[in-house]
Backbone bond lengths (Angstrom), bond angles and torsions (degrees), N, CA, C in turn:
res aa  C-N    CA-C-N  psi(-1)  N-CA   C-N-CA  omega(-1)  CA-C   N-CA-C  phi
1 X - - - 1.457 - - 1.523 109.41 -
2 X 1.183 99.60 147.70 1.880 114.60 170.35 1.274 115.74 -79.82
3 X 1.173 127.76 114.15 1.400 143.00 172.83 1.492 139.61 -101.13
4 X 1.342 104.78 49.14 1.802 104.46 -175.55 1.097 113.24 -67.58
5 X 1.169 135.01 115.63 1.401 145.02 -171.73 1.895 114.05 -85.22
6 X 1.461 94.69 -38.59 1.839 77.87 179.63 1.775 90.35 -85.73
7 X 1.060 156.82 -13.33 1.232 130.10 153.97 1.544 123.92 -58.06
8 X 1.059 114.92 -29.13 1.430 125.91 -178.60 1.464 93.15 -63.32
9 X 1.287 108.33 -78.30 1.698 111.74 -164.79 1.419 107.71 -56.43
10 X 1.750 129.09 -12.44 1.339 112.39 168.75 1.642 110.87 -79.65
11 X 1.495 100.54 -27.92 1.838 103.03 -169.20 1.743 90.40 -68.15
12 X 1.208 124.62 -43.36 1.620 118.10 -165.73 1.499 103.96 -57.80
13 X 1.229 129.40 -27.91 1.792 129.93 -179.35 1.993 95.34 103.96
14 X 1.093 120.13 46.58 1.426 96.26 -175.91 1.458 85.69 -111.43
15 X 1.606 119.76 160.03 1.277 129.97 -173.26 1.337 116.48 -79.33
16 X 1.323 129.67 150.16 1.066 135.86 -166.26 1.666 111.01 -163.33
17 X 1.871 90.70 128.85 1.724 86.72 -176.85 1.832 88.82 -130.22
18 X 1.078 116.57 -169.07 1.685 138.85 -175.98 1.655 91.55 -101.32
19 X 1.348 84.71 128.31 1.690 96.12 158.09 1.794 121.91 -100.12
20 X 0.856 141.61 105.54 1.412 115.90 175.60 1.345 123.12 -106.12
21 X 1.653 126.43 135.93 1.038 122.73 -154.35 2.057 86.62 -171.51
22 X 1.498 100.08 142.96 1.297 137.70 -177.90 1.574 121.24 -66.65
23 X 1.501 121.47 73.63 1.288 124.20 -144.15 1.683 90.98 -74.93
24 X 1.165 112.73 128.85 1.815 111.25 170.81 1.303 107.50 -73.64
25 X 1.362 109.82 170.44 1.714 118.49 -174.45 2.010 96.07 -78.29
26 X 1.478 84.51 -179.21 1.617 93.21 -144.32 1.602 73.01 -107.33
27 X 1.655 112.19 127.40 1.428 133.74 178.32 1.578 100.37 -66.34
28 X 0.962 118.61 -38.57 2.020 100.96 -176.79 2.045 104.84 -166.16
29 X 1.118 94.81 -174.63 1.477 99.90 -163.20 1.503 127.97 34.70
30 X 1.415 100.15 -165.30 1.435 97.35 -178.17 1.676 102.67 -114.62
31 X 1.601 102.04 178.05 1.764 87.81 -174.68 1.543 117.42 -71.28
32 X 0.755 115.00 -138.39 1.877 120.72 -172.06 1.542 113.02 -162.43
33 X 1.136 99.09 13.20 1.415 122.50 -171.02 1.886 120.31 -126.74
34 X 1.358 87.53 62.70 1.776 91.59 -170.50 1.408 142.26 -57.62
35 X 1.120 154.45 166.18 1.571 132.09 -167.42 1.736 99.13 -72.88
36 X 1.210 119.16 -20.60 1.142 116.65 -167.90 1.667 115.92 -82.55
37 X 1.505 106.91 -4.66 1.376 110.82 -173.42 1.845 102.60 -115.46
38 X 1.947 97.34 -15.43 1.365 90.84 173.84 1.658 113.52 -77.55
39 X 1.385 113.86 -39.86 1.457 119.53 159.65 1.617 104.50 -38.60
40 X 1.289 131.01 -74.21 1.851 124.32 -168.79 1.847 84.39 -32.79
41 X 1.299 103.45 -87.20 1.623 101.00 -155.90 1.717 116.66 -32.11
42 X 1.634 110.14 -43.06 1.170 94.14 178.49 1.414 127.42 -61.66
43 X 1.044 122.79 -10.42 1.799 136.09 -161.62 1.156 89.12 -102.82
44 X 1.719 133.40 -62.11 1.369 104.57 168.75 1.357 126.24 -36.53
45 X 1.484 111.95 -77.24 1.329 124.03 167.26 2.082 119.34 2.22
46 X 1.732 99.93 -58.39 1.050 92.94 -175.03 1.731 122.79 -89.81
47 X 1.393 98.46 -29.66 1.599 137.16 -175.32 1.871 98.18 -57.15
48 X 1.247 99.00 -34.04 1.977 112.61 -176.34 1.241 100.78 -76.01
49 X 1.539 112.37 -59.36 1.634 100.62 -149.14 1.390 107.18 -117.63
50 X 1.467 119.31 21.45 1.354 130.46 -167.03 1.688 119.96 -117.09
51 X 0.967 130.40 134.05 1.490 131.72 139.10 1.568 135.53 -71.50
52 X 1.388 92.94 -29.63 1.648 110.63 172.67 1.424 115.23 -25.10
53 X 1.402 113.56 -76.66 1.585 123.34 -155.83 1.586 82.08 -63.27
54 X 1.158 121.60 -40.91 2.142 98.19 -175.52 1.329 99.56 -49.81
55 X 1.358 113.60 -62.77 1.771 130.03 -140.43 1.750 93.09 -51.00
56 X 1.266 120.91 -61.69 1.256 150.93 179.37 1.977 101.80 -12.97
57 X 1.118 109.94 -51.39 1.404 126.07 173.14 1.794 98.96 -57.62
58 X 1.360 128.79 -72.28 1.189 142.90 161.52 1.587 110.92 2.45
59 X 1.416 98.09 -81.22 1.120 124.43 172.50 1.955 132.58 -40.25
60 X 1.528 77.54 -55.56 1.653 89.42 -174.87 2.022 94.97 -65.23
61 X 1.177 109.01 -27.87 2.009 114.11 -170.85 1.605 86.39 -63.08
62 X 1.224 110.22 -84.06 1.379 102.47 175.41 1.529 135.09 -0.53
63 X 1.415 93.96 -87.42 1.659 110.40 164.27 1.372 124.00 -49.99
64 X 1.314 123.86 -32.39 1.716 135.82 159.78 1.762 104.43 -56.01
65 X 0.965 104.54 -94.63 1.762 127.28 176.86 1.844 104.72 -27.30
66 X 1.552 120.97 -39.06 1.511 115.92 -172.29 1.779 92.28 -90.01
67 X 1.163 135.56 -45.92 1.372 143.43 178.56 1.975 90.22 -46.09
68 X 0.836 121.16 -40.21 1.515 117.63 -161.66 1.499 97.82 -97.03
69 X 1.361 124.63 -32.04 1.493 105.55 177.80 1.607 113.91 -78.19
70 X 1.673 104.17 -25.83 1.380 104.95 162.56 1.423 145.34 -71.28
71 X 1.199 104.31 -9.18 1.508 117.78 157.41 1.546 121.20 -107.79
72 X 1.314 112.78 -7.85 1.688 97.46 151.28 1.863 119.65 -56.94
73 X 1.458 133.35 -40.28 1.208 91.85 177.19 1.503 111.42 -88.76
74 X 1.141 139.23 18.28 1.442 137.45 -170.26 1.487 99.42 -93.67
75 X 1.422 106.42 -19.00 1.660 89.45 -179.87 1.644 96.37 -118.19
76 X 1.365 121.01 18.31 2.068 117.30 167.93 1.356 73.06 -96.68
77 X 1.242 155.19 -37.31 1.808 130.78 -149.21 1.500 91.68 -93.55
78 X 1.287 136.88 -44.52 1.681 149.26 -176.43 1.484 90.96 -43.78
79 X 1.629 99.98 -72.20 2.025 104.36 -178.82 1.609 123.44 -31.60
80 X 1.721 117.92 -59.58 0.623 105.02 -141.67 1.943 84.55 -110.72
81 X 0.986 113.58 31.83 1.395 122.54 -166.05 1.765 78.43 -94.15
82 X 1.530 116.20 -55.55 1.349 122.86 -172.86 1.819 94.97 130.41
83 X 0.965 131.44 38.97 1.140 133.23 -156.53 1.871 97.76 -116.56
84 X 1.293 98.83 130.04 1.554 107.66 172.93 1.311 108.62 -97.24
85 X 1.009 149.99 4.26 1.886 150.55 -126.89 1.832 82.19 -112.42
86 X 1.504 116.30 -28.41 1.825 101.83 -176.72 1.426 96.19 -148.68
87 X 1.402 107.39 93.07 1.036 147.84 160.33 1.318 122.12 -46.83
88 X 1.208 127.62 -132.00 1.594 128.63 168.60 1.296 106.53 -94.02
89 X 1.115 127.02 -29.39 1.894 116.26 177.01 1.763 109.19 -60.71
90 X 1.117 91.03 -50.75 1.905 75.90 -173.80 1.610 119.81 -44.96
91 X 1.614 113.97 -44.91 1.521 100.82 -178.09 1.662 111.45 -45.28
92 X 1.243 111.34 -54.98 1.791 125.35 -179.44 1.129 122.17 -33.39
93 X 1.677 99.93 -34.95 1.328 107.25 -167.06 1.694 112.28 -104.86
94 X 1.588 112.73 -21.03 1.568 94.64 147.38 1.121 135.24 -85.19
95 X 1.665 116.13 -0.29 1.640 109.70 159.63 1.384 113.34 -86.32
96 X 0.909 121.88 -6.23 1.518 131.09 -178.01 1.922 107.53 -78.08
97 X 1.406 86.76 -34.94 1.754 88.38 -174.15 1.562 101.45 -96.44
98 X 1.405 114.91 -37.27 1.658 109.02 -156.77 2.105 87.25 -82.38
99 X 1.366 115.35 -13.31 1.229 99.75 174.47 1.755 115.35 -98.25
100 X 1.228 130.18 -22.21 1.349 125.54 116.14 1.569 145.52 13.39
101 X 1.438 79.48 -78.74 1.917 99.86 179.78 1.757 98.24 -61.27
102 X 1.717 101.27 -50.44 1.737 99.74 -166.17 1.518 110.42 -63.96
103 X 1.094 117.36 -24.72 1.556 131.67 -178.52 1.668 99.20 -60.05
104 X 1.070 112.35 -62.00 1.575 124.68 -178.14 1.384 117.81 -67.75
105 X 1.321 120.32 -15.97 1.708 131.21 174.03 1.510 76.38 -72.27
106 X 1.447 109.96 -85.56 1.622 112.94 -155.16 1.439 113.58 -36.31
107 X 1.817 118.70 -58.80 1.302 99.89 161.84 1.743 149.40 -44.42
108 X 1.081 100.47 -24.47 1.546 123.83 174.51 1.702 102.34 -71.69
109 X 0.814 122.03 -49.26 1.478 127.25 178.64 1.461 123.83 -72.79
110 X 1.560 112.51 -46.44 1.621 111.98 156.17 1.645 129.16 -54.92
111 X 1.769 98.61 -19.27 1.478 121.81 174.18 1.468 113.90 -68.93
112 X 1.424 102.71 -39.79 1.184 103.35 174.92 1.329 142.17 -92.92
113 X 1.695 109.11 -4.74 1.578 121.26 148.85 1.479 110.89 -50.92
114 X 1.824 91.49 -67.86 1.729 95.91 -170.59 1.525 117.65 -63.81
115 X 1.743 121.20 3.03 1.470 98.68 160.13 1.768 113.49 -99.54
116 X 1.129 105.07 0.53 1.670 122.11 -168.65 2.220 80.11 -81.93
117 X 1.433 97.80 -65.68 1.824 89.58 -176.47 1.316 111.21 -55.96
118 X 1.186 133.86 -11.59 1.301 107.75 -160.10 1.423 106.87 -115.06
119 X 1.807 111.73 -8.34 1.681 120.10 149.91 1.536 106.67 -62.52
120 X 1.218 122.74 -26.11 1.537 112.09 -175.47 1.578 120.86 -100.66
121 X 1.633 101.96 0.14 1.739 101.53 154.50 1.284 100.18 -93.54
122 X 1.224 126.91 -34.23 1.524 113.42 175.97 1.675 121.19 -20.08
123 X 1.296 94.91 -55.16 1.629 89.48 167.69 1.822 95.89 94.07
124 X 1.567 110.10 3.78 1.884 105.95 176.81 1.220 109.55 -87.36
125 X 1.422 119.87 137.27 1.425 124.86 162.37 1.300 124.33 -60.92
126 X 1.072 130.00 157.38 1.537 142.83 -178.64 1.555 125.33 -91.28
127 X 1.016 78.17 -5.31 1.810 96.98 170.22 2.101 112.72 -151.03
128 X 1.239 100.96 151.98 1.409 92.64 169.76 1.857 95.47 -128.73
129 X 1.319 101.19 137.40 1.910 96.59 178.22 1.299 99.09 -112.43
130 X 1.049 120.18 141.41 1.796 140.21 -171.44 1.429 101.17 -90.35
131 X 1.525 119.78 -46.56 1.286 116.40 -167.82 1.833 107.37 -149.14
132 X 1.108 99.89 101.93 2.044 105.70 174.80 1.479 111.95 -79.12
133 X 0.963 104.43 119.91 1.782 98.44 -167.95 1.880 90.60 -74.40
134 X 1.302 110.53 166.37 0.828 120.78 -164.50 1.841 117.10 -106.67
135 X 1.427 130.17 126.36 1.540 121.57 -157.36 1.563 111.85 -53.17
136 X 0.921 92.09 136.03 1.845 116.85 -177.24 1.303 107.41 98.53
137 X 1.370 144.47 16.71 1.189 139.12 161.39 1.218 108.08 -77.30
């Protein structure tokens, strides 16, 4: 299992401020802590407490699919303007994108079941209570 701990302790509600303080140089060796392990944490980091990296797919369909409905009439006015400048590639290339974009809606959306299931193997509660009063109060 993945274990980010300062996400944890932010999802639990415990307080948290910045410390700042003047790190001295490092008395010997090198660290033990490689870019390649600071990358793992960050991917946990986001992969834990995020929807983002799904949504992200969502998004880009969107932006694909509206880019392609917006240049369908720029290239019927080009055509019939008498214009050679979009030839036979342009049709290709707004089915290429507006079918694209829909590809990436759908992915974005299956993304977002499987991050909805995979908060609910998580196994976290939806509330945390500090204090249950006790019966007969």
């Amino acid at each position: 299992k993945h274990r980010f701990l300062r996400g944890m302790a932010a999802w639990v509600g415990f307080k948290q401020i910045g410390v700042e303080y003047k790190r001295a140089a490092r008395h010997a060796g090198v660290t033990k802590y490689p870019f390649k392990k600071m990358l793992k944490l960050a991917l946990n980091a986001i992969t834990g407490f995020s929807y983002f990296p799904l949504q992200v797919a969502t998004y880009f369909g969107f932006v694909s699919a509206g880019l392609a409905i917006l240049a369908i009439p720029v290239v019927v006015i080009e055509r019939l303007a008498g214009s050679q400048a979009f030839y036979g590639q342009a049709t290709t290339l707004i089915a290429v994108l507006f079918l694209g974009g829909v590809q990436l809606i759908s992915l974005g959306i299956l993304g977002e079941y499987i991050g909805r299931l995979y908060d609910e193997a998580k196994g976290r509660p939806l509330y945390i209570v500090r204090e249950a009063p006790e019966k007969g109060q």
